[in-house]
C-alpha positions as a printed NumPy array, in Angstrom:
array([[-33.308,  45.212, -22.823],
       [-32.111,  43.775, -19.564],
       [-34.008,  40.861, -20.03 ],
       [-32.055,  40.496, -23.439],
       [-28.762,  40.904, -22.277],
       [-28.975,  38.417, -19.369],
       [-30.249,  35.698, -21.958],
       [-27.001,  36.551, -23.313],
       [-24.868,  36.452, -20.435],
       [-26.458,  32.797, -19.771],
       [-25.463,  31.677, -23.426],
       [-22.088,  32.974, -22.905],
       [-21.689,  31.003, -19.269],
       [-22.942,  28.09 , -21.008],
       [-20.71 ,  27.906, -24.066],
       [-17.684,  28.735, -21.838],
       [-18.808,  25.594, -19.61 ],
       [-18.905,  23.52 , -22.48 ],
       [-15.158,  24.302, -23.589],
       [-14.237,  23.647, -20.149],
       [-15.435,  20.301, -20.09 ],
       [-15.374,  18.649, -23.613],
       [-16.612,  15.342, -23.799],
       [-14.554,  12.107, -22.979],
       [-12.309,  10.902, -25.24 ],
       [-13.453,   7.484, -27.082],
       [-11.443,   4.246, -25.754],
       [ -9.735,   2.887, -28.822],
       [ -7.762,   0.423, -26.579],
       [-10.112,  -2.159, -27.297],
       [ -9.756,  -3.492, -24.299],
       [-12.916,  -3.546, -22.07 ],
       [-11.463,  -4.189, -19.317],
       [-10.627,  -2.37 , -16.25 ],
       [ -7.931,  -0.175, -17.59 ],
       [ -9.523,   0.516, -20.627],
       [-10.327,   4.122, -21.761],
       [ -7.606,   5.642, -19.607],
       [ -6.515,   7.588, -22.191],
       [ -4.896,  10.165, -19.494],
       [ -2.933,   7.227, -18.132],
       [ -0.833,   7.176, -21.177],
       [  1.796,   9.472, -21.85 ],
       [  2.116,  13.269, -21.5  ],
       [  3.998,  14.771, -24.161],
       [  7.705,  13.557, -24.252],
       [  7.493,  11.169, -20.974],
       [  6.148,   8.488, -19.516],
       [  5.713,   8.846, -16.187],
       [  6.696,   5.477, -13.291],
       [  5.408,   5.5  ,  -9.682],
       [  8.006,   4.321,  -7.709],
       [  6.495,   3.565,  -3.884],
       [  9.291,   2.6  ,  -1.632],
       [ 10.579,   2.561,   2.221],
       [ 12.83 ,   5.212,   2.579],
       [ 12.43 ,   5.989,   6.312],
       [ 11.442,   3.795,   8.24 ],
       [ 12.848,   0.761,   9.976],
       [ 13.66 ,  -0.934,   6.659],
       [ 15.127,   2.439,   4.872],
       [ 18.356,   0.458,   3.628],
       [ 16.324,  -1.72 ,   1.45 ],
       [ 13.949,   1.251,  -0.075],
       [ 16.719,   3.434,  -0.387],
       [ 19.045,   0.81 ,  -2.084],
       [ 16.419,   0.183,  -4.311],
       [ 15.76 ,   3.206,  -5.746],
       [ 19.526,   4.001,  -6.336],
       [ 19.462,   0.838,  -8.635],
       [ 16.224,   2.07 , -10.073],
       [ 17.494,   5.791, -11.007],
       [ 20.401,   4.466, -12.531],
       [ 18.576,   2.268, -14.248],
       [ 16.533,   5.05 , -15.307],
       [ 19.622,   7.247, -16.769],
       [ 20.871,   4.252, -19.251],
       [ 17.104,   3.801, -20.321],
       [ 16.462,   7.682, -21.384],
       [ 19.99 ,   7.839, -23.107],
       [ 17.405,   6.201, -25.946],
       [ 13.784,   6.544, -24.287],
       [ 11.171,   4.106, -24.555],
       [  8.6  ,   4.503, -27.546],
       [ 10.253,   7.816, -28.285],
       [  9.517,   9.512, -24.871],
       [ 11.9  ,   9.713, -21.659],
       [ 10.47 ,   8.068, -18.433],
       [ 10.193,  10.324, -15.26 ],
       [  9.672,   8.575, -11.805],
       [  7.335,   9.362,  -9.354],
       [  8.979,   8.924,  -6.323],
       [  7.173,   8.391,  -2.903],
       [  8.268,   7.571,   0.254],
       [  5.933,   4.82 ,   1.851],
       [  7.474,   5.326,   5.186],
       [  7.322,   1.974,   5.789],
       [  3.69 ,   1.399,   6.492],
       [  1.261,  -0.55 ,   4.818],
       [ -1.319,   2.234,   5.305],
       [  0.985,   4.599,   3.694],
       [  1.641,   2.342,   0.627],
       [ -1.861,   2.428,   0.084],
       [ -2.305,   5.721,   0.188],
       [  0.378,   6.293,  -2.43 ],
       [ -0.575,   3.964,  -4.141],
       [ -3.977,   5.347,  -4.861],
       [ -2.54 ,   8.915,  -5.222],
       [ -0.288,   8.017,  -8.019],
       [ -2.954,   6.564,  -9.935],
       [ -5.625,   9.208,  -9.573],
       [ -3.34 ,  11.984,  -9.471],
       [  0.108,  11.671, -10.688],
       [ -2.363,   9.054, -13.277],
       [  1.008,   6.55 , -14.131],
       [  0.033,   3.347, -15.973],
       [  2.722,   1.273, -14.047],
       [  4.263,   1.627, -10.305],
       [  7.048,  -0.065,  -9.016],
       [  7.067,  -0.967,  -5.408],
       [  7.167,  -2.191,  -2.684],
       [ 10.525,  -3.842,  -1.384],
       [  8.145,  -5.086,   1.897],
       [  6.09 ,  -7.932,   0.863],
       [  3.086,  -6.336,   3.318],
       [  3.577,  -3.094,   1.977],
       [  3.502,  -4.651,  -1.552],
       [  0.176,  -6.086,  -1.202],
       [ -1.729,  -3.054,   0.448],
       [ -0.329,  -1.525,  -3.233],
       [ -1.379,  -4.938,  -4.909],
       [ -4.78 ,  -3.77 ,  -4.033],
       [ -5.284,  -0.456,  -5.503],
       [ -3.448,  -2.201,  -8.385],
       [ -6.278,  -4.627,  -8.963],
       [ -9.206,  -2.037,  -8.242],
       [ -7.559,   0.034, -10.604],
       [ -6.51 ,  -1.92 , -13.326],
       [ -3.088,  -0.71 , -12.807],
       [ -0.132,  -2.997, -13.512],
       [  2.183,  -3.193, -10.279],
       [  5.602,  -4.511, -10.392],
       [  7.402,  -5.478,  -6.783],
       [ 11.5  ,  -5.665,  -6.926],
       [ 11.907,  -7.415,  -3.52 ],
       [  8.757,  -8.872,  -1.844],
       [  9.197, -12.277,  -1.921],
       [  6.11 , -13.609,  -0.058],
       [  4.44 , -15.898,  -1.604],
       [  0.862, -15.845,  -1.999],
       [  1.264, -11.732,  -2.816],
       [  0.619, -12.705,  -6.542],
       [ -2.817, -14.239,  -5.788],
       [ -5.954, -13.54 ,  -4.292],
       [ -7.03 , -15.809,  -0.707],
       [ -9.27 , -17.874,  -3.182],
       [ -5.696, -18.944,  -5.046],
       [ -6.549, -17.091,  -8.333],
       [ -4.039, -14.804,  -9.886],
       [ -3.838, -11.193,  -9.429],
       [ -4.159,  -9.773, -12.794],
       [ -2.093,  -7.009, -12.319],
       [  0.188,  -7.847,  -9.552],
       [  3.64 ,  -9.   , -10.575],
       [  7.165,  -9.732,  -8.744],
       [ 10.986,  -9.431, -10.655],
       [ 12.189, -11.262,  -7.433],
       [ 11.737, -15.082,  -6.828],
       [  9.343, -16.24 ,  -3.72 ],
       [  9.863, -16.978,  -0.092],
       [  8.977, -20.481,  -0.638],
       [ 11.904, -20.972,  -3.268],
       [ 14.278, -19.185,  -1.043],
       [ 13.045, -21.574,   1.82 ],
       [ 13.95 , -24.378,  -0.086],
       [ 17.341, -23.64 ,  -1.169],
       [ 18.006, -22.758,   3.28 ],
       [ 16.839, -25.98 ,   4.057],
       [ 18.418, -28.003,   1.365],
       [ 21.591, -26.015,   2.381],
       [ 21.617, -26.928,   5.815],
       [ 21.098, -30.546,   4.92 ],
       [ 23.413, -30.914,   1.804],
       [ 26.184, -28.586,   2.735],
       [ 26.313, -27.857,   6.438],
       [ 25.174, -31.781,   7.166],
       [ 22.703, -30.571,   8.882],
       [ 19.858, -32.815,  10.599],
       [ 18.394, -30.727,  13.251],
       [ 18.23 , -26.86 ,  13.14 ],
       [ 16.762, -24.584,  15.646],
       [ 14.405, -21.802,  13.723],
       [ 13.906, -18.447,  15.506],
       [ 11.354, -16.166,  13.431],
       [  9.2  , -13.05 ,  13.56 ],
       [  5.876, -13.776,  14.083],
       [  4.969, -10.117,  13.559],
       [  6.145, -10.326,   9.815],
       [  4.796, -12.209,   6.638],
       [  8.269, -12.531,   4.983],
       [  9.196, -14.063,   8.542],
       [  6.44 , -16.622,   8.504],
       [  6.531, -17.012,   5.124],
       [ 10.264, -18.415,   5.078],
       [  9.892, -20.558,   8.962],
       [  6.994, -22.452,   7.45 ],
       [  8.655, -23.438,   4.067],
       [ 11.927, -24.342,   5.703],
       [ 10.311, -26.543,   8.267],
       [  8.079, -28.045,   5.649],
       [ 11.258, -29.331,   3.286],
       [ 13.493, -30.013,   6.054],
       [ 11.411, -32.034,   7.739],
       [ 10.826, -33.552,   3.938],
       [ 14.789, -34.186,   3.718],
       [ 14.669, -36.535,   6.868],
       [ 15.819, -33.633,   9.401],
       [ 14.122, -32.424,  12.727],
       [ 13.21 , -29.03 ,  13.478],
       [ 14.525, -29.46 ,  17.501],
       [ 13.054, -25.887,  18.76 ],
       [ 11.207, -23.17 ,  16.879],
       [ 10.493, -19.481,  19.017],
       [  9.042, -16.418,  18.024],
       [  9.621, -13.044,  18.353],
       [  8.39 ,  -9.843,  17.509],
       [ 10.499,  -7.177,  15.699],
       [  8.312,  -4.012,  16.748],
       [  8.873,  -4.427,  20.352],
       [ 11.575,  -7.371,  21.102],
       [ 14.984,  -6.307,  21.431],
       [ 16.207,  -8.97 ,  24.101],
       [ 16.08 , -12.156,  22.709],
       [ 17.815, -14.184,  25.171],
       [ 15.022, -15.812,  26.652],
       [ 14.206, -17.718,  23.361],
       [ 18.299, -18.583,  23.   ],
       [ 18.155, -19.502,  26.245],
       [ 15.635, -21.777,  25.742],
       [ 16.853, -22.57 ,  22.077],
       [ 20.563, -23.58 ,  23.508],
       [ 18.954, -26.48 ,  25.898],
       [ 17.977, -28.257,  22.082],
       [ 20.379, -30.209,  20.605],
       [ 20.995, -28.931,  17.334],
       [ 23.079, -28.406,  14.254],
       [ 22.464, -24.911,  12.92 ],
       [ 20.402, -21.796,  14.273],
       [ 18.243, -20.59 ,  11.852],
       [ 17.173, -16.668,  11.38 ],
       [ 14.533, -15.782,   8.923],
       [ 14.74 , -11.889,  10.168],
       [ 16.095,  -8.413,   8.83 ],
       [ 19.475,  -7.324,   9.68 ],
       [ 18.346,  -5.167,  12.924],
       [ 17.031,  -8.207,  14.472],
       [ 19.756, -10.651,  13.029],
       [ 22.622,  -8.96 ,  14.421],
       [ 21.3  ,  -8.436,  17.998],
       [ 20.41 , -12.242,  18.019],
       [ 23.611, -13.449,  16.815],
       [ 25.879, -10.965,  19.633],
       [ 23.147, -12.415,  22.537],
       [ 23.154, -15.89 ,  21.03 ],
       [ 27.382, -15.936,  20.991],
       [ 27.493, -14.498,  24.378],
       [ 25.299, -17.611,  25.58 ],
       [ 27.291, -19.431,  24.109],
       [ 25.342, -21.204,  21.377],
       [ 28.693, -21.416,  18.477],
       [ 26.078, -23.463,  16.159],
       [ 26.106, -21.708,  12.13 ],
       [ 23.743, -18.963,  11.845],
       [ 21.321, -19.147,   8.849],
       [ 19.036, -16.937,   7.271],
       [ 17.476, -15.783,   3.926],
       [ 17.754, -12.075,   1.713],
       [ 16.879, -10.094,   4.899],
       [ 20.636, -10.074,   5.781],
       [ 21.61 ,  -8.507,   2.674],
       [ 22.349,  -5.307,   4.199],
       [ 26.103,  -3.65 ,   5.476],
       [ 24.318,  -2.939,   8.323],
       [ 23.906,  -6.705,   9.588],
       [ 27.565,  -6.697,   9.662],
       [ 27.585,  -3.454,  11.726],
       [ 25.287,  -3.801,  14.087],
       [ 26.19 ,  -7.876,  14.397],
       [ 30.094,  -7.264,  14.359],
       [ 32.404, -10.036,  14.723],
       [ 29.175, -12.09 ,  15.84 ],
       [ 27.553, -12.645,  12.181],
       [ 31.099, -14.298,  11.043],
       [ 30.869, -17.262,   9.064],
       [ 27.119, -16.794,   8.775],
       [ 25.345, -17.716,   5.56 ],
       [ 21.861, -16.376,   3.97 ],
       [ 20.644, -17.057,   0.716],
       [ 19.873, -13.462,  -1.48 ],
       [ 19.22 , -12.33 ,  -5.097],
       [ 22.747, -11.353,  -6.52 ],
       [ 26.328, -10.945,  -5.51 ],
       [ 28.855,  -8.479,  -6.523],
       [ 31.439, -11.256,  -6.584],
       [ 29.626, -12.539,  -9.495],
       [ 32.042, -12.404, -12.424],
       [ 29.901, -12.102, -15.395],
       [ 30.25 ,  -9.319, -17.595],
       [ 27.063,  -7.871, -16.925],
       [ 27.041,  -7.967, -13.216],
       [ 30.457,  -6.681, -13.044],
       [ 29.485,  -4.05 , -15.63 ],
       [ 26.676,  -2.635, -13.362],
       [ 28.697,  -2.713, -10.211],
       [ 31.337,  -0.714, -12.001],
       [ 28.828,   1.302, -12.729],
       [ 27.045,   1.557,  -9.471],
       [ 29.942,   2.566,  -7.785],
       [ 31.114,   5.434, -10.217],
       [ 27.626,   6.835,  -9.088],
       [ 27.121,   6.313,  -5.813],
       [ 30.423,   5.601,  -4.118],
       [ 29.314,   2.111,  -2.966],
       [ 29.166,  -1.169,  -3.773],
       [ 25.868,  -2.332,  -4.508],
       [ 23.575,  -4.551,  -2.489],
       [ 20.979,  -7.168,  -3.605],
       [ 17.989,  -4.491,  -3.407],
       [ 20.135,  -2.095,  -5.474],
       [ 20.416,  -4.528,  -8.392],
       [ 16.654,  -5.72 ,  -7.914],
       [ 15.588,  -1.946,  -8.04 ],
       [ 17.667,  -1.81 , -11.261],
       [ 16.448,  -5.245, -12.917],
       [ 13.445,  -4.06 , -11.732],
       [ 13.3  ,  -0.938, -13.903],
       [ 14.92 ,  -2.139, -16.988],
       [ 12.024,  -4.865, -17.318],
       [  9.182,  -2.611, -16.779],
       [ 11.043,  -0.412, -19.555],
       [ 11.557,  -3.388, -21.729],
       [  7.711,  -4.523, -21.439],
       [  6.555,  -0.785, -21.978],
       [  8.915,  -0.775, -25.464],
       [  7.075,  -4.845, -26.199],
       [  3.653,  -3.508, -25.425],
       [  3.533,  -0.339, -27.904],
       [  1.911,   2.137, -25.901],
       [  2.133,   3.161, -22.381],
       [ -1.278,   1.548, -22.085],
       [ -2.104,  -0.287, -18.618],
       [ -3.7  ,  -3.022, -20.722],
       [ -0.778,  -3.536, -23.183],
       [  2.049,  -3.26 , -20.141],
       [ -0.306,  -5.828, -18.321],
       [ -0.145,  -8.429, -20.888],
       [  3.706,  -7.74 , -22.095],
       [  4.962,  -8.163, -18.373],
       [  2.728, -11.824, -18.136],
       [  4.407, -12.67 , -21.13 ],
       [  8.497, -11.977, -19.671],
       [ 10.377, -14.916, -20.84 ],
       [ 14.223, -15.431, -20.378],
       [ 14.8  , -11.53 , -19.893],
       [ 19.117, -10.796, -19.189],
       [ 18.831,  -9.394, -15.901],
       [ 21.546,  -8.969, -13.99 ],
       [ 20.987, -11.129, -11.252],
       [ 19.901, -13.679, -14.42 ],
       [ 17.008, -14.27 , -16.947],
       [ 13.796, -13.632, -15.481],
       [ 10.891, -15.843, -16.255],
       [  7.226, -14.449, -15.194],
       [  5.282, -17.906, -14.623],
       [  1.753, -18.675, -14.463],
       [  1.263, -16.735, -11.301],
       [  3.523, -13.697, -12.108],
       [  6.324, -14.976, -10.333],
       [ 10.249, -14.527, -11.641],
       [ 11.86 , -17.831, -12.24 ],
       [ 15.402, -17.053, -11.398],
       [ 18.653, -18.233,  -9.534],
       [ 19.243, -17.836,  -5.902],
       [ 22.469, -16.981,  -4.729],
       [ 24.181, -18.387,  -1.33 ],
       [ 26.3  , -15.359,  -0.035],
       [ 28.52 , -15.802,   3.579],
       [ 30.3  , -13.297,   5.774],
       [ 33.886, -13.857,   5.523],
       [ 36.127, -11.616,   7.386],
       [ 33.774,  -8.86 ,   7.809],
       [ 32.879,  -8.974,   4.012],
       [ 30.009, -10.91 ,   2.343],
       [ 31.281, -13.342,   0.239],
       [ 29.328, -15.592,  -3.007],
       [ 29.802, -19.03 ,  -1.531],
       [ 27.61 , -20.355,  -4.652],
       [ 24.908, -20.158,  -6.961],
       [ 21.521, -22.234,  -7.168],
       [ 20.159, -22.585, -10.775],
       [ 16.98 , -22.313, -10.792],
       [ 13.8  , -24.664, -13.063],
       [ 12.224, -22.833, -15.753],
       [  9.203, -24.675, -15.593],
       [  6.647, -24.782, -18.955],
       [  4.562, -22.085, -18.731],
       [  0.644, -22.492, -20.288],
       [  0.512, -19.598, -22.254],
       [ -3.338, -19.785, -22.398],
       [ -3.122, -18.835, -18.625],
       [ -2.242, -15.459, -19.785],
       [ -4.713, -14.741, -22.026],
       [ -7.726, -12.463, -22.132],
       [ -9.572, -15.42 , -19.843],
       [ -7.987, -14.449, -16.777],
       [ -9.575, -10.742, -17.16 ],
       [-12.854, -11.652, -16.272],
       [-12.138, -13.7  , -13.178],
       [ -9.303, -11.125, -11.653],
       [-10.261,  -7.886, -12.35 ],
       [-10.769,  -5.557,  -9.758],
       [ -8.971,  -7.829,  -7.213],
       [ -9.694,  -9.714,  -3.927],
       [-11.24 ,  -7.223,  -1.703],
       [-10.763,  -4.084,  -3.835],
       [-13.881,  -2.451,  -4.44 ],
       [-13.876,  -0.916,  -8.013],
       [-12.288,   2.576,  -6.855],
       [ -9.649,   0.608,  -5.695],
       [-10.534,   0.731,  -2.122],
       [ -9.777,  -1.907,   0.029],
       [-12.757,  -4.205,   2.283],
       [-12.955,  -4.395,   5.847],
       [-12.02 ,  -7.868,   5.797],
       [ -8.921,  -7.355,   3.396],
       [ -7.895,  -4.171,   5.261],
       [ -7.487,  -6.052,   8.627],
       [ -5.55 ,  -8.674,   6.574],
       [ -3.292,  -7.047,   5.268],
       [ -3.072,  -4.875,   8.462],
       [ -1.98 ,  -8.657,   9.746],
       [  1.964,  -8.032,  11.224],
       [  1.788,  -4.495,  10.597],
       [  3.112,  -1.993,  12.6  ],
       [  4.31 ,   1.603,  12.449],
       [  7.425,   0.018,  11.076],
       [  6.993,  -2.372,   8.494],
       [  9.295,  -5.505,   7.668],
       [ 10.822,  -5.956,   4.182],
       [ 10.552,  -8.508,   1.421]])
């Protein structure tokens, strides 16, 4: 008898083990690749849910926070109609500004929160600690404001499958400062004072020298600095001012940028400041005061703009939040509305199918202008030239940008085999030793942005 009833207490532990843990579903994504069969990455009931993995403390703050304002509003217009049927819900992380910390995120919105896109970061180093989870994972990431360059491909120069950018590079932004200085400021020999603790920094220095010095002009003095623990930067103006030289160039973040310009005008160096989308904040203008007038910096949108649609989402913007927007508001916004779109092209909130709609992004109406995704996931977009004008920022003028031909081919299933699982990443999305220190490379407790 007792041996009878605990056969049948084991049959009954068994069969409740078994309903507990039914077998996996079949992949029917036909894809093979390293999103396929994430059937749990799809949709739960009426929603699809977003990571969104952003600096919003931090030294940077302005830009994360900014960002995500454009992205919830965004976020409203879309579920007035939903995507595929279902509403979108955000999961919203703070990434404190730390590479580390993006990582981290990163990996627990995957493997918990299990989204099939995330949005984020606006720091370009932040950005690719996320890149790699996003290529260990099979994950498509989408970055609103990191502009760095290479963040779209791996060290050996091939494309990051699932790494993609809504803003345009540091090396187009570069470009447009140095063929500013030369065409409208007539300049033909600038001064360049960077952060050499900061990829965005470095990133923008080394293209500006490289097409100034193309144009015919002379870079007279270049110094560095470093953001995490330089706050008294008249040593390098002091040895920048003994230069002769046309304009003072700044490829910083508003913190920075305003303490240089007050030390730099109280040495006396009147020269035209210069600088790229790390300016775009109201806080340049407050911590800089009177000493960032008539300074210029190249960014991704203006609200002086007069089309409809950028004038439509300020009006907007500021019946929400009481403000008018910044650039990383409207990039947060863009931002959204594309991944949207490309969920609604792709059919299914499939990793796979978002992957492949977002590499195929041609002439999308942002607001800040169509958006292009080139061969290596890059926006092809304008550049706008903004300057401070009695305490204001003002649109001086708009670059057009080149939609170059894209190979379509390039975005094909051929890439799959050669990308997948990313430079570095080992397949649970971990990153190597040698990619951890880096990406660890300018990293601090308080990350830069773009």
């Amino acid at each position: 008898m007792n041996g009878l009833r605990a056969f049948s207490i084991v049959i009954v532990a068994l069969m409740f083990l078994a309903g507990c843990n039914p077998p996996p579903a079949e992949d029917t994504s036909g894809t093979g690749g390293a999103g396929a069969g994430t059937t749990g990455f799809m949709s739960e009931g009426d929603t699809i849910k977003i990571g969104v993995n952003l600096e919003l403390t931090g030294e940077v703050a302005s830009f994360g926070v900014s960002c995500l304002n454009g992205i919830r509003l965004a976020l409203e217009e879309i579920n007035e109609n939903g995507v595929l049927g279902k509403k979108i819900t955000l999961i919203e992380d703070d990434n404190k500004g730390k590479g580390t910390e993006a990582a981290s995120v990163a990996k627990k919105q995957v493997e918990v929160d299990n989204v099939p896109l995330m949005i984020g970061a606006a720091a370009s180093t932040n950005s690719i600690a996320i890149s790699q989870v996003a290529e260990g994972k099979g994950i498509p990431q989408v970055t609103p404001a990191s502009t760095r360059t290479d963040l779209t491909v791996d060290k050996y120069g091939n494309v990051k499958r699932y790494v993609f950018r809504t803003c345009f590079t540091d090396d187009f932004q570069g470009d447009a400062i140095a063929k500013f200085c030369w065409d409208e400021l007539g300049a033909r020999r600038i001064a360049i004072l960077y952060d050499n603790g900061q990829d965005y920094s470095k990133g923008i220095y080394q293209r500006v020298k490289e097409t100034f010095t193309k144009l015919g002009g002379v870079v007279a003095s270049e110094r560095t600095y470093d953001a995490k623990v330089d706050n008294d930067f008249s040593a390098h103006l002091s040895q920048i001012k003994t230069a002769k030289f046309d304009v003072l160039v700044v490829p910083g973040y508003y913190q920075q940028v305003g303490q240089i310009a007050k030390q730099a005008r109280g040495l006396g160096i009147e020269q035209p400041l210069v600088g790229g989308d790390g300016f775009d904040s109201p806080q340049l203008i407050e911590v800089g005061g009177d000493a960032v007038e008539d300074a210029f910096f190249t960014t991704h949108f203006s609200a002086d703009d007069p089309s409809e649609k950028a004038q439509a989402f300020v009006s907007k913007y500021k019946s929400k939040y009481g403000l008018t927007p910044d650039a990383m508001a409207v990039l947060g916004y863009d931002a959204m509305k594309l991944c949207a779109d490309a969920i609604e092209r792709a059919g299914s909130a499939d990793p796979e199918a978002i992957t492949k709609a977002l590499a195929d992004t041609r002439n999308y109406p942002a607001v800040t202008g169509n958006i292009t995704i080139d061969e290596l996931h890059n926006a092809v977009k304008d550049i706008v030239v903004m300057k401070v004008e009695n305490g204001k920022f003002v649109m001086h003028k708009r670059v057009e940008a080149d939609i170059p031909e894209i190979d379509e081919a390039s975005n094909d299933e051929e890439q799959v085999e050669e990308t997948v699982g990313g430079d570095g990443a080992d397949s649970d999305g971990e990153t190597s030793d040698e990619d951890a220190a880096s990406t660890a490379e300018g990293q601090g407790d308080t990350e830069g942005s773009e």
